[in-house]
C-alpha positions in Angstrom: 1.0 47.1 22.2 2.8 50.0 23.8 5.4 47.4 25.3 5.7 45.7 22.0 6.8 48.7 20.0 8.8 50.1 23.1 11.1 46.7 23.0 11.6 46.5 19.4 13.1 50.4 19.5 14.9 49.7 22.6 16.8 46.7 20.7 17.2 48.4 17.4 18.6 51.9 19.6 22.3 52.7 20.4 20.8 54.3 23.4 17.5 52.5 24.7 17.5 54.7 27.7 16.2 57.7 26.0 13.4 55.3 23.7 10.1 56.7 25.0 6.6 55.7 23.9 3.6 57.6 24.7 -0.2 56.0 24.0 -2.7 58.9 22.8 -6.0 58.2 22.4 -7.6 59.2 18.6 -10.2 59.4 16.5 -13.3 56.5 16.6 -11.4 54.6 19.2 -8.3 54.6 17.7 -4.4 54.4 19.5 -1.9 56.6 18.6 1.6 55.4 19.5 4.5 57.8 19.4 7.8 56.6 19.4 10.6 59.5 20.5 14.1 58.3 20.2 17.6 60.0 20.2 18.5 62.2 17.5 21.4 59.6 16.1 18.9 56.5 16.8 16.4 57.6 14.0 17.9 56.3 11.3 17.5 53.3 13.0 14.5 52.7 13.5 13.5 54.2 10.2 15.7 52.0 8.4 16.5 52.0 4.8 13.7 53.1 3.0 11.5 53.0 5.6 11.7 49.4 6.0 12.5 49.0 9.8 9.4 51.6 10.5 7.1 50.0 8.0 7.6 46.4 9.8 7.1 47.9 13.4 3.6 48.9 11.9 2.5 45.9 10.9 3.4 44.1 14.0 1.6 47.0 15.8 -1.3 46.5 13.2 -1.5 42.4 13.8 -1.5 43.3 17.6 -4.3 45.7 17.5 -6.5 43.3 15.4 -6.1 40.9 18.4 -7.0 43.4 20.4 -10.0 44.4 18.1 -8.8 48.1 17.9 -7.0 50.3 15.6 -3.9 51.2 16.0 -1.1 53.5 14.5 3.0 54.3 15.1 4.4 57.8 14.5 7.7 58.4 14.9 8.8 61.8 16.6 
């Protein structure tokens, strides 16, 4: 799941080198992704209206139901 969110930003960002996702473990078993990217990249990967953000969690969700765990993305 980690790789999977970590290649869609890398795509989507102007600079791919500074895209950095970090796995932290949560509540009940749950995963906590966080997704840092460059200042000028966040726009992107939030897209308008949240759009590009809201998709990357539902990707991340049908991933984690495969998996049989729960999964979240933040953004930093």
């Amino acid at each position: 799941m980690k790789e999977l969110i970590e290649y869609i930003a890398k795509t989507l960002a102007s600079k791919p080198e500074e895209v950095k996702v970090t796995e932290v473990p949560g509540e009940e078993g749950q995963i906590i992704l966080k997704l840092e990217v460059a200042d000028e990249d966040k726009g992107r990967i939030i897209g308008k209206q949240g759009r590009v953000a809201q998709a990357m969690r539902v990707l991340l969700r049908v991933a984690a139901v495969k998996k049989d765990v729960r999964a979240s993305l933040e953004i930093v």
